[in-house]
MDTraj code that builds the backbone (N, CA, C; nanometers):
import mdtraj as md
import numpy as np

residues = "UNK UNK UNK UNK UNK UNK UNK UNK UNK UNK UNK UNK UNK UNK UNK UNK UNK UNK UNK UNK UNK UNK UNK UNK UNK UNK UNK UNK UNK UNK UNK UNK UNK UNK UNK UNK UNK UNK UNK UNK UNK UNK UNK UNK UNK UNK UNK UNK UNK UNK UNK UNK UNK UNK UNK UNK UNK UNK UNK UNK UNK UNK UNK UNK UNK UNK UNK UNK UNK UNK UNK UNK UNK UNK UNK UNK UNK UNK UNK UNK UNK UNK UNK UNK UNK UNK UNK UNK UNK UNK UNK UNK UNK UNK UNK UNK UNK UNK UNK UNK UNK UNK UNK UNK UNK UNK UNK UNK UNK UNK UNK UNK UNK UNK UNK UNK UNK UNK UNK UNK UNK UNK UNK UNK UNK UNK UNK UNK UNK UNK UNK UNK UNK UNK UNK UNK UNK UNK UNK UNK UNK UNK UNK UNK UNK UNK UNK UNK UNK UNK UNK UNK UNK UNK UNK UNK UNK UNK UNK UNK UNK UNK UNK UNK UNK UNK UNK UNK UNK UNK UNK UNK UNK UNK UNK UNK UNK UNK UNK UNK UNK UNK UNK UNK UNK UNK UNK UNK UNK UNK UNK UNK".split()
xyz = np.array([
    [3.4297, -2.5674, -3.4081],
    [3.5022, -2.4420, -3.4213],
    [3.6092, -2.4576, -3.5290],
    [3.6372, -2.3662, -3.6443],
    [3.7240, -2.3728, -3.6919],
    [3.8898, -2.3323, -3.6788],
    [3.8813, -2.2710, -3.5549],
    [4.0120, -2.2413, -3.4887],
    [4.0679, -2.1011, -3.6083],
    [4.0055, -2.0455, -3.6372],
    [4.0297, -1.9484, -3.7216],
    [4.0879, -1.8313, -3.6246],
    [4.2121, -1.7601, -3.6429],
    [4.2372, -1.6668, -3.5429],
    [4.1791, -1.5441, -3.5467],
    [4.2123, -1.4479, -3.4177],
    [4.1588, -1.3212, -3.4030],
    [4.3204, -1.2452, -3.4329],
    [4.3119, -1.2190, -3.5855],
    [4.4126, -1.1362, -3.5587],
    [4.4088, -0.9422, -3.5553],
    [4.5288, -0.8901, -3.5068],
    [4.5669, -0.7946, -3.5078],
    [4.6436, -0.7430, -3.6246],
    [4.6748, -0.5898, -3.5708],
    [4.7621, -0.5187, -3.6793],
    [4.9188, -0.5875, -3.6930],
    [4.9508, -0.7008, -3.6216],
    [5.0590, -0.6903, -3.5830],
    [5.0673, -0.8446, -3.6329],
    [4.9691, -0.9263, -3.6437],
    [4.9657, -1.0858, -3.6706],
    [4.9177, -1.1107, -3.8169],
    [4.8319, -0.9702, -3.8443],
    [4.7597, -1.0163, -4.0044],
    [4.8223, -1.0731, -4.0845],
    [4.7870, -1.1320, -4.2355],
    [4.8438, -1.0981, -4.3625],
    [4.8637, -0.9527, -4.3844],
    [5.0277, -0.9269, -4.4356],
    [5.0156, -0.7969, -4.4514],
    [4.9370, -0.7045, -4.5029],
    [4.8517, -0.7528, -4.6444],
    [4.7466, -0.6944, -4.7215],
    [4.6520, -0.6278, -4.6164],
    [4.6298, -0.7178, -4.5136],
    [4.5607, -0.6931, -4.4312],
    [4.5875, -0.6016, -4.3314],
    [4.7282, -0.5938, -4.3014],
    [4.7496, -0.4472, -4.2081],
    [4.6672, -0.3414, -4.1796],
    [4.7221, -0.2703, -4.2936],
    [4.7000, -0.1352, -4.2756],
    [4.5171, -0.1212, -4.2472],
    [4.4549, -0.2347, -4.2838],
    [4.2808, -0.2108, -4.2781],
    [4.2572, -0.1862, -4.1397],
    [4.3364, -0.3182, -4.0605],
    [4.3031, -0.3099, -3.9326],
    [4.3912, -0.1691, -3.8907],
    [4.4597, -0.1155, -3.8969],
    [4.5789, -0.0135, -3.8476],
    [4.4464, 0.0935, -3.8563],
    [4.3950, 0.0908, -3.9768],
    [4.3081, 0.2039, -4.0012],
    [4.1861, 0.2114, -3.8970],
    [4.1102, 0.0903, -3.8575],
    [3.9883, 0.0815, -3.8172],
    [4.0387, 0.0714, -3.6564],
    [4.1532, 0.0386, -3.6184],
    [4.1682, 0.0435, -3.4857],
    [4.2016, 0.2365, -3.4319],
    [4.2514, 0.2995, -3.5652],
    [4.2935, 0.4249, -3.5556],
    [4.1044, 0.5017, -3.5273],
    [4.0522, 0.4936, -3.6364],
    [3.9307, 0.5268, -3.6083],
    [3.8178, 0.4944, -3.5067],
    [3.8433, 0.3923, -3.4516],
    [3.7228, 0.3421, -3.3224],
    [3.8086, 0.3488, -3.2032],
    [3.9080, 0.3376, -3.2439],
    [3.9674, 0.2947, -3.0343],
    [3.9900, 0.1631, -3.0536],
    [3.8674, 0.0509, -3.0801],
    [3.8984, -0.0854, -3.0859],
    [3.9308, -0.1950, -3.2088],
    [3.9600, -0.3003, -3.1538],
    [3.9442, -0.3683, -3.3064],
    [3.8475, -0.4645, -3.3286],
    [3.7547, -0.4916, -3.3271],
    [3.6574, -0.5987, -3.3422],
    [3.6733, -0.7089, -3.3612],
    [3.6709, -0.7782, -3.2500],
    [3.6965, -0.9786, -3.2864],
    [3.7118, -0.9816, -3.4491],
    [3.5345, -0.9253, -3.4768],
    [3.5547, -1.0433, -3.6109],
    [3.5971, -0.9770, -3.7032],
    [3.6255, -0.8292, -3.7044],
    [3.7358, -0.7797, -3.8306],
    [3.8797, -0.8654, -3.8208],
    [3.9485, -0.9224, -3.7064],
    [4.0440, -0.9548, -3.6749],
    [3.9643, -1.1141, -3.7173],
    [3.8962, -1.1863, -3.7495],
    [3.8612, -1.3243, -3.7761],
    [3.8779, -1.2553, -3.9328],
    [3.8576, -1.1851, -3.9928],
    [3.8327, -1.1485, -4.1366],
    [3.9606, -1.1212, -4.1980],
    [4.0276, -1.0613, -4.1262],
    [4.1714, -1.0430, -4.1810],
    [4.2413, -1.2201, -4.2166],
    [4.2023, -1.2944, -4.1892],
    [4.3190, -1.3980, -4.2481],
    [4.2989, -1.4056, -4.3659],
    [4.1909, -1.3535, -4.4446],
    [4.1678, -1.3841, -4.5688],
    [4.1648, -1.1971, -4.6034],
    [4.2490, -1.1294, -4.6598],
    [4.2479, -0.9734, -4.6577],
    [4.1824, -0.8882, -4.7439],
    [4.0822, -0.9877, -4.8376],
    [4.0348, -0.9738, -4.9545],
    [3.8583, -0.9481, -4.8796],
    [3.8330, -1.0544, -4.8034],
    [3.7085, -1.0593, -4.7155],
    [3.7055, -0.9333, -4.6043],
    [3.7997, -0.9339, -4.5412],
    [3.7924, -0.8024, -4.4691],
    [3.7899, -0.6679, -4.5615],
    [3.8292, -0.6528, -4.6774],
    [3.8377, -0.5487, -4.7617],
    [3.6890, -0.5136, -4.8214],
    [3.6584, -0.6347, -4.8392],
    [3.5005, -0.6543, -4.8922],
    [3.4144, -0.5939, -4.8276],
    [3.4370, -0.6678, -4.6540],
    [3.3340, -0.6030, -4.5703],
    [3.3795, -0.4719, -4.5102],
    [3.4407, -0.4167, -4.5148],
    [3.4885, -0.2749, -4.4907],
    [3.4300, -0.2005, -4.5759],
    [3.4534, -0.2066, -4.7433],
    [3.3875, -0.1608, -4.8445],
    [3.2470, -0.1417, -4.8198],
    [3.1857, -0.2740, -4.8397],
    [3.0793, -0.2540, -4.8077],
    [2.9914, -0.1840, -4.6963],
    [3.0435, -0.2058, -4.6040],
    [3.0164, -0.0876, -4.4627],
    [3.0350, 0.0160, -4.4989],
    [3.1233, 0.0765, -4.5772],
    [3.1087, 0.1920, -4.6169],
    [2.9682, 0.2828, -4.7194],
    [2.9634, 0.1711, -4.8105],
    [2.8700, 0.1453, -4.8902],
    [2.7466, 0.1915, -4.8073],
    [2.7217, 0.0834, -4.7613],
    [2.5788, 0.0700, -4.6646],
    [2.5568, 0.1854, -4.6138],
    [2.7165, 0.2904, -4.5687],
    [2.6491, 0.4296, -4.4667],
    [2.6129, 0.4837, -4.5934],
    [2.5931, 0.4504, -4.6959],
    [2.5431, 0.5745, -4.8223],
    [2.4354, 0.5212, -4.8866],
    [2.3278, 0.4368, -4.8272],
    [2.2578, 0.3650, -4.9022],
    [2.1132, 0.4946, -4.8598],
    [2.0906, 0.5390, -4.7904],
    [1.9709, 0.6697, -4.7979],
    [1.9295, 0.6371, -4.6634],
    [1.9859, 0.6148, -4.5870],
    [1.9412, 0.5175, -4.3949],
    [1.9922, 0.5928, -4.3089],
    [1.9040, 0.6691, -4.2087],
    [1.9705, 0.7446, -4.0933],
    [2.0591, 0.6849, -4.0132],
    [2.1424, 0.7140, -3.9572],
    [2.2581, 0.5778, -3.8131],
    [2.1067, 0.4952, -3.7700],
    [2.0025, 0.5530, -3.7240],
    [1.9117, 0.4591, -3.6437],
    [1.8736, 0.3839, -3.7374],
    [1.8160, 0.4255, -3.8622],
    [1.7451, 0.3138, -3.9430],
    [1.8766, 0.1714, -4.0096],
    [1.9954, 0.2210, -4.0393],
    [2.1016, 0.1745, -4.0259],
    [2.0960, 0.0198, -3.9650],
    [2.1232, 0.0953, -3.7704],
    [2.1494, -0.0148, -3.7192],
    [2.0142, -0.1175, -3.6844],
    [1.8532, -0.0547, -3.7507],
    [1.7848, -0.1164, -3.7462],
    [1.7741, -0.2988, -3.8729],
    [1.8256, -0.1900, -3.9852],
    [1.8324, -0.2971, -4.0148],
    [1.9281, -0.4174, -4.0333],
    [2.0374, -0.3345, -4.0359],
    [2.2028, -0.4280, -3.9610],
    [2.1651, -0.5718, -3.8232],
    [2.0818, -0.4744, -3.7204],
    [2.0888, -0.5753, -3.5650],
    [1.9713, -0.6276, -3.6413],
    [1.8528, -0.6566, -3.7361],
    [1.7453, -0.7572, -3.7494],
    [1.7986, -0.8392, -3.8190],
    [1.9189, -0.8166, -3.8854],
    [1.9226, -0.9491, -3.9698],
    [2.0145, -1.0120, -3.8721],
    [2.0919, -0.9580, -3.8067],
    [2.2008, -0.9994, -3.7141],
    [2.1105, -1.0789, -3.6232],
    [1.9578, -1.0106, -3.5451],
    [1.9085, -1.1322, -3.5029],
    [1.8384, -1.2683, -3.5902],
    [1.8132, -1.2150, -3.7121],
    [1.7232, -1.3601, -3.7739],
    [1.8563, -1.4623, -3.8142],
    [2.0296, -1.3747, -3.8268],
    [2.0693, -1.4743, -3.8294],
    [2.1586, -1.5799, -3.6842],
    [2.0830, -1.5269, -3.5912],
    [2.1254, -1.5743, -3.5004],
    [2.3005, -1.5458, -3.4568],
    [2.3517, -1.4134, -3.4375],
    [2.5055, -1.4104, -3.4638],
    [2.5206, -1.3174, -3.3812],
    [2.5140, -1.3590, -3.2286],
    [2.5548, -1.3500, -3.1396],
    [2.6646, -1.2189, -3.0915],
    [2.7641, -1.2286, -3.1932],
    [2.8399, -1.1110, -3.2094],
    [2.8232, -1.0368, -3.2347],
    [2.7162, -0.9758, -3.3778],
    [2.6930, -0.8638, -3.4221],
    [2.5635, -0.7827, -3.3675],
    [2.4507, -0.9142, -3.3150],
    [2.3453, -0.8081, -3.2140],
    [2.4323, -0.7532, -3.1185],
    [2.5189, -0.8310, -3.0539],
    [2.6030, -0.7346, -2.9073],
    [2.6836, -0.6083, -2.9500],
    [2.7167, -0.5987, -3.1185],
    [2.7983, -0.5150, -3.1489],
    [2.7462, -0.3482, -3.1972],
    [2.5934, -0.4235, -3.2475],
    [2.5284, -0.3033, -3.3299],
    [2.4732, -0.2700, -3.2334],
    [2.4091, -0.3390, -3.0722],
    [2.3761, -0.2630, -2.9379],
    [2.4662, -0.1567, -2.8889],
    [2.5760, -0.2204, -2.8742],
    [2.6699, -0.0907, -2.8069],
    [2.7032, -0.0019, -2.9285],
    [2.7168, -0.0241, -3.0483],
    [2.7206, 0.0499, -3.1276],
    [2.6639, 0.2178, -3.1326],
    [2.4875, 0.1087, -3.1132],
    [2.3831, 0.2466, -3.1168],
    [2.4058, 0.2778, -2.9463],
    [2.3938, 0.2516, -2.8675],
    [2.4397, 0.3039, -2.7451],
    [2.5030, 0.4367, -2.7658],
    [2.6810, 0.3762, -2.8329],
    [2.7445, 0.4510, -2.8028],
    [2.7087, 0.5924, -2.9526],
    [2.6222, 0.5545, -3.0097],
    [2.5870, 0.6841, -3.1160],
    [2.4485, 0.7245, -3.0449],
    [2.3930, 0.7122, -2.8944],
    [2.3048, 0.8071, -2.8444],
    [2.1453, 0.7611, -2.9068],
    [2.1083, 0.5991, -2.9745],
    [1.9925, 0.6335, -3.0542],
    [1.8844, 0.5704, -2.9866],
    [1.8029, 0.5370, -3.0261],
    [1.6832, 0.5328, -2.9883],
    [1.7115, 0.3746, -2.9191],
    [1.7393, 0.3648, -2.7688],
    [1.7887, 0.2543, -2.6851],
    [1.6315, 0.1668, -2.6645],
    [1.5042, 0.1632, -2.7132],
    [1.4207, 0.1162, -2.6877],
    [1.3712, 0.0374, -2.8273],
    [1.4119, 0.0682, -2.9616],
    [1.4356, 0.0616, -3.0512],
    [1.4950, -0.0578, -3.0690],
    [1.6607, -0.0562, -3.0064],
    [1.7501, -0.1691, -3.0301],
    [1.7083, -0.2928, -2.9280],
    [1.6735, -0.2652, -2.8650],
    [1.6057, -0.3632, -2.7745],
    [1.4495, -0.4448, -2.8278],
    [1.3693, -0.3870, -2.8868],
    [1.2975, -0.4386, -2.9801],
    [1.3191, -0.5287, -3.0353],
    [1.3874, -0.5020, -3.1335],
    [1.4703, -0.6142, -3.2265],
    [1.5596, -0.6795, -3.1858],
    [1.5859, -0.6981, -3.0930],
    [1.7021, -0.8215, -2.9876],
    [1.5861, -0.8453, -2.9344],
    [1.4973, -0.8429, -2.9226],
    [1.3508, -0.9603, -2.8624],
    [1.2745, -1.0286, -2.9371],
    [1.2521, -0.9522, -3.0636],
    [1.1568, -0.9482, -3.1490],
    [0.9928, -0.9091, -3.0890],
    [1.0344, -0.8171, -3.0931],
    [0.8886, -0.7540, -3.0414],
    [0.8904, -0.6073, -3.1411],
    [0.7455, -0.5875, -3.1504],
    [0.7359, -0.4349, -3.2274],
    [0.7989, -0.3352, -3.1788],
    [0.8229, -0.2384, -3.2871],
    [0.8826, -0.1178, -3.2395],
    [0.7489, 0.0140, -3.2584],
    [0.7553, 0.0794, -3.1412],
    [0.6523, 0.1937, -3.1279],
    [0.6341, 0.2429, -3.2706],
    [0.7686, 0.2674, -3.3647],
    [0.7234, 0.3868, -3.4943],
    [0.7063, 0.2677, -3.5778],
    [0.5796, 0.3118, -3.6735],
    [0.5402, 0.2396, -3.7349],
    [0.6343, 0.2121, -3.8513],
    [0.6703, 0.3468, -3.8929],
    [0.7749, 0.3519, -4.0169],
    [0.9202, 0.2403, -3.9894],
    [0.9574, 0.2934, -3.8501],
    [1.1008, 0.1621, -3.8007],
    [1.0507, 0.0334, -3.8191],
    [0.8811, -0.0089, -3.7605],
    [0.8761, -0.1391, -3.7582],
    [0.8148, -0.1774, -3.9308],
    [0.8213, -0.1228, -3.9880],
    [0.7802, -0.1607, -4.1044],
    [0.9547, -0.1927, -4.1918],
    [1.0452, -0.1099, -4.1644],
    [1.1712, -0.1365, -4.1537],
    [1.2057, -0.2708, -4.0867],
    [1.1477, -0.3063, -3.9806],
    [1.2291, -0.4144, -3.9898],
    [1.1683, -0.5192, -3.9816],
    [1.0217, -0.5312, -4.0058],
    [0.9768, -0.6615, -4.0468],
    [1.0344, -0.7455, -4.2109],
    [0.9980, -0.5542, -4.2923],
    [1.0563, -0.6106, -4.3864],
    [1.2167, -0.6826, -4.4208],
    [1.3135, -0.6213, -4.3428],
    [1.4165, -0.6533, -4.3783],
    [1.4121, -0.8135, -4.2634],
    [1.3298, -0.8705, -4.1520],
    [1.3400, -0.9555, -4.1605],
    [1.3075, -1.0562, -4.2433],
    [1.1746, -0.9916, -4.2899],
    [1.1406, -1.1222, -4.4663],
    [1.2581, -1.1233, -4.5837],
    [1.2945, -1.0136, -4.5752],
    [1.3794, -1.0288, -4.6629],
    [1.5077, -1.1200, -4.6096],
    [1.5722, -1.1454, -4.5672],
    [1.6495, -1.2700, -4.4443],
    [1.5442, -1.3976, -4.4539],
    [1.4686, -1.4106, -4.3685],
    [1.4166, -1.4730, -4.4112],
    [1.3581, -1.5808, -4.4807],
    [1.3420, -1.4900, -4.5998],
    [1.2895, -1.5184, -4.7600],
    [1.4031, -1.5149, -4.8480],
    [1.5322, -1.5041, -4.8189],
    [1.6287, -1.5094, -4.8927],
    [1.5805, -1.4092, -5.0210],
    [1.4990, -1.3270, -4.9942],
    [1.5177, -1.2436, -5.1023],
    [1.3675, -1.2373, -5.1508],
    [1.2737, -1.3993, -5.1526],
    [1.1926, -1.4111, -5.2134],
    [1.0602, -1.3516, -5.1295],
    [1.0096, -1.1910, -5.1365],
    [0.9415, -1.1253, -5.0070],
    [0.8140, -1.1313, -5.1706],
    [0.7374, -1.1349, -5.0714],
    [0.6220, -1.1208, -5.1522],
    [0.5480, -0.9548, -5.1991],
    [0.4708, -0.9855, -5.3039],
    [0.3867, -0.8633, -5.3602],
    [0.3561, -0.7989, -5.2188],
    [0.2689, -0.8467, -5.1261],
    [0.2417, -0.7466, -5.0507],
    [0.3247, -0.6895, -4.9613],
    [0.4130, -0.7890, -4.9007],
    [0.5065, -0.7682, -4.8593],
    [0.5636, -0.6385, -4.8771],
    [0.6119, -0.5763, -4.9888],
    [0.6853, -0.4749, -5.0688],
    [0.5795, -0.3830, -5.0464],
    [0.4207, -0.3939, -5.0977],
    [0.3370, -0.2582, -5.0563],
    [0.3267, -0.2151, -4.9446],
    [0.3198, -0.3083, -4.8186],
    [0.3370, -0.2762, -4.7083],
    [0.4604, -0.1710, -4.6601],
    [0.5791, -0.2319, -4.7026],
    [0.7246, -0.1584, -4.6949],
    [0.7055, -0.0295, -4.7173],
    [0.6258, -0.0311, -4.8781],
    [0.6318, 0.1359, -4.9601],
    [0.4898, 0.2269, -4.8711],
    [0.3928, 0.1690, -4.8408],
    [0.2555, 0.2281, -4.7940],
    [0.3079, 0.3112, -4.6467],
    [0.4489, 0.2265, -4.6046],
    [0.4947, 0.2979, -4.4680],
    [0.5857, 0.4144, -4.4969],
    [0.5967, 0.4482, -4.5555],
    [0.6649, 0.5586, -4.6193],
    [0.7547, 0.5473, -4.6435],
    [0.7960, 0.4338, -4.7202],
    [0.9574, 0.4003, -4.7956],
    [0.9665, 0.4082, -4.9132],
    [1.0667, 0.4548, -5.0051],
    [1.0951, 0.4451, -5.1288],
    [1.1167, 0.3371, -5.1810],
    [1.1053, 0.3353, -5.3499],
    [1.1917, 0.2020, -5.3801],
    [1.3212, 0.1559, -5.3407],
    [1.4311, 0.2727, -5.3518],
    [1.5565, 0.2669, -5.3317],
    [1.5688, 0.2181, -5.1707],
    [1.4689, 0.2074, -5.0974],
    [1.5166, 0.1273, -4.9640],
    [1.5023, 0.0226, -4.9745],
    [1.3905, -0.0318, -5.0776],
    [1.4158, -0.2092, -5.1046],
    [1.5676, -0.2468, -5.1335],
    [1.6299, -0.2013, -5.2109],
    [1.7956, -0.1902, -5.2647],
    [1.8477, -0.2026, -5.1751],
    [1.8607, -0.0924, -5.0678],
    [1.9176, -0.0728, -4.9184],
    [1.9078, -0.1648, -4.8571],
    [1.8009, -0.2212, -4.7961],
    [1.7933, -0.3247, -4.7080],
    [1.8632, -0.4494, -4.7972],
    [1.8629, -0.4849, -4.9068],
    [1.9163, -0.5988, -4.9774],
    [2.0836, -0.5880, -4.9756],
    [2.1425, -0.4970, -4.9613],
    [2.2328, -0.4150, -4.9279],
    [2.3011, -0.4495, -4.8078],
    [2.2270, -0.3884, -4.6911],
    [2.2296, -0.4192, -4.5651],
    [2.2610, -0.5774, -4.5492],
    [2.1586, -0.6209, -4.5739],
    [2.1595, -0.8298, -4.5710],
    [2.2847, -0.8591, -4.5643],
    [2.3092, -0.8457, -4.7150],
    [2.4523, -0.8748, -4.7810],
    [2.5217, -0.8561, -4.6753],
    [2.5556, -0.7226, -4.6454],
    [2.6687, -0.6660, -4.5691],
    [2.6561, -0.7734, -4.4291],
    [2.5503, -0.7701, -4.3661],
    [2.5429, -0.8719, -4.2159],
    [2.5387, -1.0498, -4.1981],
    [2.5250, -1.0321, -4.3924],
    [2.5186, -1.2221, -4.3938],
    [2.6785, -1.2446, -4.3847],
    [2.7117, -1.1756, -4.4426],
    [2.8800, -1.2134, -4.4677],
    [2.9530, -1.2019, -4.3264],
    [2.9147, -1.0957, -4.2655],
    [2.9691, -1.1066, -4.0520],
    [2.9072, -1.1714, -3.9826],
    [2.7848, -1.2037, -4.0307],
    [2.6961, -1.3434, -3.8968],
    [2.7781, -1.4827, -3.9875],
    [2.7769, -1.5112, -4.0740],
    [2.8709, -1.6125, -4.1155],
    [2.9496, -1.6391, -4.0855],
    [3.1036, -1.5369, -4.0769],
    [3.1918, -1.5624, -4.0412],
    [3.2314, -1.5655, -3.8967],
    [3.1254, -1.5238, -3.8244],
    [3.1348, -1.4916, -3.6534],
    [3.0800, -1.6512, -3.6304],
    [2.9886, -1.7412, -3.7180],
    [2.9207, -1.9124, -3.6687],
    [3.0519, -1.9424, -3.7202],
    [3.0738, -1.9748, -3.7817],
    [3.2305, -2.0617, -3.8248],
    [3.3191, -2.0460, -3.7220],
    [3.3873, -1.9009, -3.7135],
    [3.4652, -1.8363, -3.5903],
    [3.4427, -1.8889, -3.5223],
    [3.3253, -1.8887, -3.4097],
    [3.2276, -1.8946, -3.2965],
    [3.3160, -1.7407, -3.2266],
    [3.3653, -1.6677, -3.3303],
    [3.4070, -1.5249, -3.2513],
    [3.3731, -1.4389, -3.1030],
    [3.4490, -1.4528, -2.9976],
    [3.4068, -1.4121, -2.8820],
    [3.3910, -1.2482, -2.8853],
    [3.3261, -1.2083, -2.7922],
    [3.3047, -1.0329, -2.7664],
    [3.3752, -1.0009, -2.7238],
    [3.4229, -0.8768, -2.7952],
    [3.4897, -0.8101, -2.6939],
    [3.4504, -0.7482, -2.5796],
    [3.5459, -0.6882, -2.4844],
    [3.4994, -0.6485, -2.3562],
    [3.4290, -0.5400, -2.3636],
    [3.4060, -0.4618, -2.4693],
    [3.3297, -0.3864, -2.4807],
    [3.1854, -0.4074, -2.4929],
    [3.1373, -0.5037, -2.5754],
    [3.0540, -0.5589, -2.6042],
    [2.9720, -0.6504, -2.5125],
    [3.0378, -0.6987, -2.4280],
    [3.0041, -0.7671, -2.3569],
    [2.8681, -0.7438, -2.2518],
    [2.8582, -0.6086, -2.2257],
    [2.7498, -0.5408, -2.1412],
    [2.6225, -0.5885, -2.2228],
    [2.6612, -0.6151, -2.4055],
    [2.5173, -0.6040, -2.4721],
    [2.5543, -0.7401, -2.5139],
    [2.5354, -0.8419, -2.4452],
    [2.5654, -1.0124, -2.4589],
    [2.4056, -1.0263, -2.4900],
    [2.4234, -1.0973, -2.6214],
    [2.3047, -1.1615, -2.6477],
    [2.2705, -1.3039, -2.6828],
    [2.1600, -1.3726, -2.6625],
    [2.1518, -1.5296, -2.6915],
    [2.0403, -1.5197, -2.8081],
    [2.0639, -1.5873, -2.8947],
    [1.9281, -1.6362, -2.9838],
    [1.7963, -1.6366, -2.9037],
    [1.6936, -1.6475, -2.9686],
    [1.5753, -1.6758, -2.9226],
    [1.5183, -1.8235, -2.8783],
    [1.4869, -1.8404, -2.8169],
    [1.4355, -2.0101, -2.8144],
    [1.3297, -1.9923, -2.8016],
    [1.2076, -2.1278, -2.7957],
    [1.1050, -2.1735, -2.7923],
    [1.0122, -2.1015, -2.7299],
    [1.0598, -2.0965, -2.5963],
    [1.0342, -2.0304, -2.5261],
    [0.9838, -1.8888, -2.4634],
    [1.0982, -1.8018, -2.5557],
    [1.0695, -1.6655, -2.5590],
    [0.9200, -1.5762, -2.5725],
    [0.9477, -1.4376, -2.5793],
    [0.8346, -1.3288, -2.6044],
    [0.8364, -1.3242, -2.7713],
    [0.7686, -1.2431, -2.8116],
    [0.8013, -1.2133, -2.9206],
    [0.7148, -1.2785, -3.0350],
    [0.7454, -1.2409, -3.1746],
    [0.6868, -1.3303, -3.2824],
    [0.8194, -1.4109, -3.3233],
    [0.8776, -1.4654, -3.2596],
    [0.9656, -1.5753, -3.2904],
    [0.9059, -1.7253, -3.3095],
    [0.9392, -1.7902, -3.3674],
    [0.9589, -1.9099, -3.4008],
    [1.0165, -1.9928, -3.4840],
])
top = md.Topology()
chain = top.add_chain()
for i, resn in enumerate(residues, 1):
    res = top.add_residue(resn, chain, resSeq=i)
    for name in ("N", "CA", "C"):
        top.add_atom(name, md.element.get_by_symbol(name[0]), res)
traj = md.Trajectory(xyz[None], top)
């Protein structure tokens, strides 16, 4: 553990204030790992930005947190599958959906699961997804500009599953209802 703190509006670097002041004003809560991100106020600024970014990349909230919680599971980060669960919970979406991808098992619409196989190759594959790979993506009725998106997305969830393994960032109590473990050996699914 790196003993990295969870701070608040009240402990940050100041730079860092007002971000959290803002995001605790807008949700109700403050998120462990925005509060792990603030010691460095430049990284929390980044990933704020970018979250913003990401809601404008051409992705409904569901396709969104589809591909947000798959990379969150391929990268094993504990925090952000429990976060983007209650997330979509609490935005009403397709609760059979998010559960899919916290198993790794298919999702009924072909178009979602073509969403998130690809964006798991792309994780993955660090990028390197193959020719067919990509026809598959587009043959399901995706544009180019969602290849962008999902590369997009990555970015945005490599940088919070990162800093949540270093952290080892705990859940909040909110989160906690949607506690998740990696996959092991063991499991359902196309894991391995």
């Amino acid at each position: 553990m790196s003993d990295l703190k969870i701070h608040d509006e009240t402990t940050a670097p100041p730079a860092a204030r007002p971000l959290l002041e803002q995001v605790k004003r807008a949700n109700g809560i403050m998120p462990n790992m925005l509060g792990v991100l603030a010691e460095n106020p430049a990284a929390l600024e980044g990933y704020l930005s970018l979250s913003r970014i990401f809601d404008n990349a051409g992705f409904s909230p569901l396709e969104r947190q589809v591909v947000q919680t798959t990379v969150s599971v391929e990268n094993a980060c504990h925090f952000c599958v429990a976060a983007h669960s209650a997330s979509a919970a609490a935005e009403g979406l397709d609760a059979s959906v998010i559960e899919a991808i916290r198993t790794n098992q298919r999702i009924a619409d072909t178009r979602l699961e073509a969403l998130r196989v690809f964006t798991r190759r792309m994780a993955q594959q660090r990028g390197f997804v193959s020719d067919t790979d990509v026809s598959v993506f587009l043959n399901a009725g995706w544009e180019k500009a969602a290849i962008l998106g999902v590369i997009l997305g990555v970015a945005l969830k490599t940088m919070s599953n990162y800093a949540n393994h270093v952290a080892e960032t705990p859940l909040n109590k909110d989160y906690k209802p949607y506690a998740w473990a990696p996959c092991t050996r063991g499991c359902a699914g196309d894991c391995a």
